[in-house]
GUNU-412651 format. One record per residue (C-alpha): y, x, z. Coordinates in steps of 0.2 Angstrom, whole numbers, plus 5000, padded with zeros to 4 digits. Layout:
residues N
YXZ ...
END
This chain:
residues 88
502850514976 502850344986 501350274995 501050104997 499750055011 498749895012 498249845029 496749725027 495949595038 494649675050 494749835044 495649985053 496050095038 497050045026 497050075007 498250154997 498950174980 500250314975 501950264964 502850404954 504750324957 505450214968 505550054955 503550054952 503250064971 504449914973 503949834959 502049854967 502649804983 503349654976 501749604967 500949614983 502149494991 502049364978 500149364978 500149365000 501349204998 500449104985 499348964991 497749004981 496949204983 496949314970 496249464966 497649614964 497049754957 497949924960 497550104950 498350254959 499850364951 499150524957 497350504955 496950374939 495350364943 495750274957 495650084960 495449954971 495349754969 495949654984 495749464988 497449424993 497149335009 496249445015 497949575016 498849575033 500349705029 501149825016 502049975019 502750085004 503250265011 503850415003 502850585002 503650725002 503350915006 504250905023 504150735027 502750745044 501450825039 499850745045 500750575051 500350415044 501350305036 502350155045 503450095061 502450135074 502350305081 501350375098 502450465109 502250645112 
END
């Protein structure tokens, strides 16, 4: 399963959506690029993998960053997602 995190303009937790395979969660994180670089906001609206219930509508220009991580079993239980980490 791959995660892929919205970090949004003033607020400190992001949003995420869950990918199946690898080409849906770069396809999404594509779509999220595209819409980031265009010169007039849009609406994206995302629906989660693993729950389907699940959506969210963003504005565009209101998304700072993106991240798509992997989820696995093993993979640091309890960390979040993305480049930083806090020393131990």
């Amino acid at each position: 399963m791959f995660t892929i995190d919205l970090t949004l303009k003033y607020t400190p937790m992001p949003l995420s959506v869950q990918r199946k395979s690898a080409e849906e969660a770069e396809a999404t994180y594509q779509e999220i690029i595209k819409a980031m670089r265009s010169d007039t906001p849009q609406i994206l609206e995302l629906k989660c993998d693993h729950q389907p219930e699940k959506k969210v509508g963003v504005f565009s220009d209101q998304i700072t960053a993106v991240v798509i991580s992997q989820k696995s079993g093993a993979a640091g239980a309890g960390r979040t997602p993305g480049f930083f980490a806090l020393a131990e």
